[in-house]
GUKOL-400129 format. One line per 3 residues: their letters; for each residue x, y, z of C-alpha. Coordinates in Angstrom, 1 decimal, always signed. Example, Ala and Ser with C-alpha at 12.3 -4.5 7.8 and 13.67 -1.06 7.14 Angstrom:
% GUKOL-400129
as	+12.3/-4.5/+7.8 ~ +13.7/-1.1/+7.1
END
This chain:
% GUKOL-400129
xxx	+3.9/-18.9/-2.6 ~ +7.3/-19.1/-4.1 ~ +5.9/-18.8/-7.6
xxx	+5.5/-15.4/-6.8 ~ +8.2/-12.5/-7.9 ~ +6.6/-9.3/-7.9
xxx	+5.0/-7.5/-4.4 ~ +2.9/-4.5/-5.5 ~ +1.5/-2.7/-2.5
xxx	-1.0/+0.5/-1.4 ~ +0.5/+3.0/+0.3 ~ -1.9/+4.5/+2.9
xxx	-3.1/+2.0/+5.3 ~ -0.4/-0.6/+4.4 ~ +3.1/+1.0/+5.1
xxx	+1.8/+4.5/+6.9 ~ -1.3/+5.0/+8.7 ~ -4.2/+6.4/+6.8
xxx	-5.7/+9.8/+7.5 ~ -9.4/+9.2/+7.2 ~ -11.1/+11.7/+5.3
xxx	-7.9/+13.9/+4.8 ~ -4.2/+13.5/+3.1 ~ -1.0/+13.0/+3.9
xxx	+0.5/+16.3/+3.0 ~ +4.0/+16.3/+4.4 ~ +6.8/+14.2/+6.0
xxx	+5.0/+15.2/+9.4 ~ +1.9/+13.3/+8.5 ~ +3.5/+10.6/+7.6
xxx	+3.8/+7.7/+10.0 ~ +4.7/+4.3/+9.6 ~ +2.2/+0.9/+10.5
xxx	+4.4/-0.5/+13.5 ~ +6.0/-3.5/+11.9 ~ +6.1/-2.2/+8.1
xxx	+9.4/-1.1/+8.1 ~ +10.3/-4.4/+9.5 ~ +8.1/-6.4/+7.0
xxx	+9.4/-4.4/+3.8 ~ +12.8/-5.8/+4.6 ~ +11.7/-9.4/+5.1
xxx	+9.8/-9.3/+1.8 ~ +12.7/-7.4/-0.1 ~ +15.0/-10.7/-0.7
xxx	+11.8/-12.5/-1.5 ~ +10.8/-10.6/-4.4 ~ +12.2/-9.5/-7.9
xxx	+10.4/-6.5/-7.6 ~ +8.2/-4.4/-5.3 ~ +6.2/-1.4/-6.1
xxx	+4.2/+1.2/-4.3 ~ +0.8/+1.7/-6.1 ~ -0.8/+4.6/-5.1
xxx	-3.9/+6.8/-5.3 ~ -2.8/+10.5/-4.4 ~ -5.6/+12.6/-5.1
xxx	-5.2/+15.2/-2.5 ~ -2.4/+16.5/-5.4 ~ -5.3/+16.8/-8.0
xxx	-7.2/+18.7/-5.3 ~ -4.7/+21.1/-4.9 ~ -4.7/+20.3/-0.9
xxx	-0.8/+19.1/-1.5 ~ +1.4/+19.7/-4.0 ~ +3.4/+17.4/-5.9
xxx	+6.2/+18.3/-4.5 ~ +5.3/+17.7/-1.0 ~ +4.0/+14.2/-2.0
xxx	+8.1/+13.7/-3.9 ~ +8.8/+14.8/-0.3 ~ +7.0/+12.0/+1.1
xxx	+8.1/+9.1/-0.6 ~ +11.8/+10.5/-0.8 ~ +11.3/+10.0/+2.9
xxx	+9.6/+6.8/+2.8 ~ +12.0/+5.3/+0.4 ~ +15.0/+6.2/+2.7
xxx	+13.2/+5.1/+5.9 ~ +12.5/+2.1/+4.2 ~ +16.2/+1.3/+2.7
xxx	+17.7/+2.0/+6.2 ~ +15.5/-0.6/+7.4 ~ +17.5/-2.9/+4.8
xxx	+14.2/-3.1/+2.4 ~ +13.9/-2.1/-0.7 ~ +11.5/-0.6/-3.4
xxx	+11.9/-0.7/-7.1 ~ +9.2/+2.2/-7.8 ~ +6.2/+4.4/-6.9
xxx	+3.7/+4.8/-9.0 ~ +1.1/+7.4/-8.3 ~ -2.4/+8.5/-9.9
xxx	-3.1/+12.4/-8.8 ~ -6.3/+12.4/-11.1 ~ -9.0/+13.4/-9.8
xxx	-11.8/+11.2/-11.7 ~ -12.4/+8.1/-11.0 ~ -12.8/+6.7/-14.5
xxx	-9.0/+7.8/-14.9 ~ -7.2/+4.4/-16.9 ~ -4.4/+5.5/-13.8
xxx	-6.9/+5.5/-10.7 ~ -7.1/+2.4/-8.7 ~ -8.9/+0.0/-9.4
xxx	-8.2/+0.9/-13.0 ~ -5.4/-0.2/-13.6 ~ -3.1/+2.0/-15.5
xxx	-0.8/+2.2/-12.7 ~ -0.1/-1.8/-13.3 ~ +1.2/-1.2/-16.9
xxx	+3.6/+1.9/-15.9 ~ +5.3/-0.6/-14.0 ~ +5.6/-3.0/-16.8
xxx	+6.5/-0.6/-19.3 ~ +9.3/+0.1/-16.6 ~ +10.0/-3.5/-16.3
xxx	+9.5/-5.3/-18.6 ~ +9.5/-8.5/-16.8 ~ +6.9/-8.2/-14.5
xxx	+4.1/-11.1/-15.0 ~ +0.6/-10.2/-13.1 ~ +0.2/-13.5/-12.8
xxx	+3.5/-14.1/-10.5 ~ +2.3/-10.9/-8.5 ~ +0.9/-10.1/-5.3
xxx	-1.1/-7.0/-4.3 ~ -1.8/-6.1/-0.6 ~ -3.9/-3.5/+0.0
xxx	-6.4/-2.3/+3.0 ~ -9.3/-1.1/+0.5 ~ -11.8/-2.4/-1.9
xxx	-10.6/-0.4/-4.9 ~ -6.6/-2.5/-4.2 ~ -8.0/-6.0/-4.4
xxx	-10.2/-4.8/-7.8 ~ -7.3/-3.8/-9.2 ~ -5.3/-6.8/-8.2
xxx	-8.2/-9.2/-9.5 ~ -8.5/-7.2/-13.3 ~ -4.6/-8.5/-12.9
xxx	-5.3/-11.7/-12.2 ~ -2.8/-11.4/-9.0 ~ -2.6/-12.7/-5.9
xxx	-4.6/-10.4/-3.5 ~ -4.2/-9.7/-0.1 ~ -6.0/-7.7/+2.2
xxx	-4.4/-6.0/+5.5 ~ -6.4/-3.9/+7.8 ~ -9.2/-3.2/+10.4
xxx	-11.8/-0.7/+7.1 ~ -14.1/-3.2/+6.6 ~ -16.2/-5.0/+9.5
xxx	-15.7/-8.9/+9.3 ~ -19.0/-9.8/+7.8 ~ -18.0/-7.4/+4.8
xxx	-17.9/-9.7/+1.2 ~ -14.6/-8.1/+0.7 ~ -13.0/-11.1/+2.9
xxx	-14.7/-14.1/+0.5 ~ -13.3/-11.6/-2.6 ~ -9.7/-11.9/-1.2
xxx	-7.0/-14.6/-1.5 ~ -5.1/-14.0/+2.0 ~ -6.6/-11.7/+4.9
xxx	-3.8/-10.5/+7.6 ~ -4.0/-7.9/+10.2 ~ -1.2/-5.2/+8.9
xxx	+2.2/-6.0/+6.4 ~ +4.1/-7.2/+9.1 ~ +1.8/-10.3/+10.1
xxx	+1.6/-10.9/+5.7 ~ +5.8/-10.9/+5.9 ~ +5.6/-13.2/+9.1
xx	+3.7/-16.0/+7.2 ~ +5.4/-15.3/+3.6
END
């Protein structure tokens, strides 16, 4: 899988554990997946680039605001970098519409990152995600998709639509 440079992941449900049916509005709510601090920083040397891709809505709700999300990932980022990983961006979508270019799995989100760096080849990209709307977005791409998570029961399609299936981050890092 060397062929690959770029590692875009979904924030809720890959790095922190999701809140079903509700937001995470603060640093309080924020915890990480045991193991993705750990598997950030083994996939850090092994990629040009990684990105956070992320579907915030709960900002376009009004339930958060956007500076409690800026709150969030400034915590996330530094939890992250004293782990020893690293994360070139975050790219969020606070729209509130689904047909939003910028709301997974449109993929608007995808070309902020390239108009940000310019080098960034879908192709040579991986996108892990726990939810149908990630791997869509990954396939429009044309990237590697990967699938981490318990959402879907196993006889779901979603596991014939994916590339890779593991169990959380960590276990994807492990067999990277």
């Amino acid at each position: 899988m060397s062929r690959y440079k770029y590692l875009f992941l979904d924030r809720d449900g890959v790095i922190n554990i999701e809140r079903p049916a509700d937001y995470v509005k603060d640093i309080t709510e924020f915890v990480f997946i045991e193991g993705s601090l750990t598997a950030i920083a083994k996939l850090a040397p092994k990629f040009d680039h990684i990105f956070v891709i992320t579907n915030q809505r709960g900002v376009g709700r009004g339930i958060m605001s956007a500076g409690n999300l800026q709150q969030v990932h400034d915590y996330m980022l530094s939890e992250i970098e004293k782990a020893g990983g690293k994360v070139s961006d975050i790219y969020i979508c606070t729209d509130t519409d689904s047909t939003s270019i910028n709301r997974k799995p449109n993929i608007g989100m995808a070309f902020q990152a390239q108009r940000d760096f310019s080098d960034i080849n879908f192709r040579q990209s991986i996108m892990v995600g726990n939810s149908k709307s990630d791997i869509e977005f990954g396939d429009k791409l044309g990237m590697y998709t990967v699938l981490v998570g318990n959402k879907y029961p196993k006889e779901d399609k979603i596991y014939k639509l994916v590339d890779a299936y593991y169990e959380n981050l960590y276990k994807f890092a492990e067999n990277y």
